[in-house]
N, C-alpha and C positions, 0 to 999 in steps of 0.2 A: 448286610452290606454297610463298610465302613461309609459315614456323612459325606467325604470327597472322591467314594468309587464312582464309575459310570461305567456300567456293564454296556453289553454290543448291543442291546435295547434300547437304551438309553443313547447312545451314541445314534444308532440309526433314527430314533425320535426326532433326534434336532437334527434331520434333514429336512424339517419343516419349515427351519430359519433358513434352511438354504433355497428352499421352495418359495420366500416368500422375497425374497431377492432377485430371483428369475421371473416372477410375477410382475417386479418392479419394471424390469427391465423389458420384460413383451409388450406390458400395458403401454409404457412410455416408448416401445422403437427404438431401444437405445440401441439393439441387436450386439448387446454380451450375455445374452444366454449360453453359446458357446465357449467363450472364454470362463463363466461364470463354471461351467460344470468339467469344465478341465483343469482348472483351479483346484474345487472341490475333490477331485479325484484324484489329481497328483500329489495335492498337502497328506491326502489319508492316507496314501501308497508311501511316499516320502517319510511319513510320522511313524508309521508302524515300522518300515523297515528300521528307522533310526531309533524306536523304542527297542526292537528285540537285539540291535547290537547293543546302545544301552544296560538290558538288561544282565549281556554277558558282561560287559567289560565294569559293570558298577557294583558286580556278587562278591560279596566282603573277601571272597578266597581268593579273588583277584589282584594280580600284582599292582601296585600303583600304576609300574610304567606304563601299561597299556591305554591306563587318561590322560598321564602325558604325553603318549603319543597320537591320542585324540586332536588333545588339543592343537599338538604339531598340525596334524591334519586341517583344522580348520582354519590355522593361520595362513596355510597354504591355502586353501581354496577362497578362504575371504581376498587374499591377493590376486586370486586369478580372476574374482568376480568386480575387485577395483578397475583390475585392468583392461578387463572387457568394456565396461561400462564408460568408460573414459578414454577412450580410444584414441583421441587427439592429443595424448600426454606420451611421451618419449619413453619409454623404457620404464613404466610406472609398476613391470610386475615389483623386480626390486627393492623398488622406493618402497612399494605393499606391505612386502616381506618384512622389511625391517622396522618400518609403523606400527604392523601389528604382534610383531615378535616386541616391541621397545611396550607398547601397551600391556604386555601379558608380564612381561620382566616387573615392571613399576607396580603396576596394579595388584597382581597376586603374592608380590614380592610385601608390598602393605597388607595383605588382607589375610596371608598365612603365615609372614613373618611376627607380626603382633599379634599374632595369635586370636581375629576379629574371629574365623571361623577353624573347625579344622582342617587341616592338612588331611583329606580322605577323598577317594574317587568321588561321591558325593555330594562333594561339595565342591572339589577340583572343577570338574567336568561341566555342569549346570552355568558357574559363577565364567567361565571362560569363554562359553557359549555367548550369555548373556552382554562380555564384553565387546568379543567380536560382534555379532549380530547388531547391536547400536552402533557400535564404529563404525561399520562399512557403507551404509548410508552415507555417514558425514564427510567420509573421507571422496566418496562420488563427488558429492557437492562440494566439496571446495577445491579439491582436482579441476573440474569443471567452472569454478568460479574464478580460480585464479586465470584458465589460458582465458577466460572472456575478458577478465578485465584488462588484462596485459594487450589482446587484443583489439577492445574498443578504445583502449588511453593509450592506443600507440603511439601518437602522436604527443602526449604527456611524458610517455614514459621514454622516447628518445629526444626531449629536449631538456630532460634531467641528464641523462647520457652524456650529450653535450655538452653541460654544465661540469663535468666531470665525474659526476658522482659515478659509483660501481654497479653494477645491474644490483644487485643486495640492495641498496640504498634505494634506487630508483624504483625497484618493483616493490617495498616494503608496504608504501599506502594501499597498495591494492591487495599484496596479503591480506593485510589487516581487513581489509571490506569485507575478503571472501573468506577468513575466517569465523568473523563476527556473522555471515551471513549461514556458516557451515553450524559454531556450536547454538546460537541463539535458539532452536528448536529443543535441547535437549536442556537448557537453562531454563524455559516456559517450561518442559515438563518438571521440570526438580521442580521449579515456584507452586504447578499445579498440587502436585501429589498429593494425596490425601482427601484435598475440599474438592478438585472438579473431577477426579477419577481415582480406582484403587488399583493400583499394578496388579499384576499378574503374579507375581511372588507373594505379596501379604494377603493377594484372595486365594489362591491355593493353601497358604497356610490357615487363613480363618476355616477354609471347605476341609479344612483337614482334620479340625479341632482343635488346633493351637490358640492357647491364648492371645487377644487381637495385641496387647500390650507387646509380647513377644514377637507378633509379626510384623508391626511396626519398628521394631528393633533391627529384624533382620531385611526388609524391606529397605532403612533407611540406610545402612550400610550398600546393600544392592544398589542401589540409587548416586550415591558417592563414588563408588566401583566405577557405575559408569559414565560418570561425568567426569572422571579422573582419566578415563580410556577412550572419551571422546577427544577430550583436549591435549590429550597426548599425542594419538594419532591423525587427529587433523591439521596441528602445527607441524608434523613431518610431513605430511604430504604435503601440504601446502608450499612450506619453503622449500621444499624436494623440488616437487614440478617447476615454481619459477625458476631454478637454477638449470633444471633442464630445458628451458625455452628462451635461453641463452647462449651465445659461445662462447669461447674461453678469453676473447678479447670483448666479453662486456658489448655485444649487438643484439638487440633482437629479433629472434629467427621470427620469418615468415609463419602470420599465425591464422590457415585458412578458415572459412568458417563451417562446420558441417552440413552435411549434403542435407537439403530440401529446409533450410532457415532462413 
């Protein structure tokens, strides 16, 4: 067995760390033992289904387009899962749609037009995953952060109004809060990498046998990727949403506050 296989032994083995998690959680009454093993059993169910399509759409004899239609795929669902999550934002699947289609343009647009990696299922598929998956976090949180602040500076922000300024001008400082409040997580991670923890891309490559010099390489590019796909897609959503919790004459629409806050 290749150093980074892990056969169905090994896999079922370390349902020990998941046993001792459950253990955490009886001992202490937290009462997520259920939660905990439904978790456990949807990710396995979840992974393995998405490894064996994987496995077909990533077999060298396969056409590109079918990762780029993956990845279409996920762009779409990353927007259905912004807009669930975020529910008090207007017409956010769109806004979704276009944040994470403008992150995939920009970002793979750098990383296979200079030729960083190759243009191959591969590498396509993995690297777009990767981009969505961190975005759509950030993009929650600053969706969410903008209607709160425009909400609790209501009063700030319609006596800017008054003053003349544009809804643009007037919601901008609280853009900014709630951007700086959306990317700052993914900024402490790039500062961390390396000294406080190892991604998940350079410890598969070292488990793999690759040289740690070379997975450092390809990690730190990965890393790049996604702070490039954060800040892409949280400035659009962000200035998106404040311009939809506006009207067209510059008012701010009633901004209620979610059920049981």
């Amino acid at each position: 067995m290749a150093p980074g296989d892990v056969d169905f032994v090994g896999l079922a083995l370390s349902l020990v760390l998941v046993a001792v998690a459950l253990a955490i959680s009886y001992l202490n009454k937290l009462g997520l033992e259920d939660s905990i093993a439904i978790a456990v059993v949807r990710a396995l169910v979840q992974l393995l289904a998405v490894g064996a399509v994987l496995a077909f759409i990533l077999d060298p004899g396969r056409s590109l387009a079918l990762s780029w239609l993956w990845v279409v795929v996920m762009v779409i669902f990353a927007a259905v899962v912004l807009s669930r999550r975020a529910p008090e934002v207007p017409h956010l699947l769109p806004l979704g749609l276009a944040a994470f289609a403008a992150a995939e343009v920009v970002t793979l647009s750098v990383i296979f037009g200079l030729g960083i990696f190759p243009l191959e299922a591969r590498a396509l598929v993995p690297l777009a995953g990767m981009m969505v998956g961190n975005s759509m976090n950030s993009t929650v949180v600053v969706a969410r952060r903008v209607v709160e602040e425009l909400r609790d500076k209501r009063r700030e922000v319609e006596a800017r109004l008054a003053l003349g300024h544009s809804s643009r001008r007037a919601s901008l400082p609280y853009i900014r809060s709630a951007l700086k409040t959306a990317l700052s997580p993914q900024i402490e991670t790039t500062k961390g990498v390396g000294l406080v923890f190892l991604p998940g891309a350079m410890t598969g490559l070292i488990l793999a046998g690759v040289d740690p010099v070379d997975a450092v390489k390809v990690q730190a590019a990965i890393m790049f990727l996604i702070l490039g796909s954060v800040a892409t897609t949280t400035a659009i959503v962000s200035f998106g949403t404040a311009r939809r919790l506006f009207t067209s004459d510059h008012r701010l629409k009633p901004l209620a506050r979610p059920t049981g806050s």
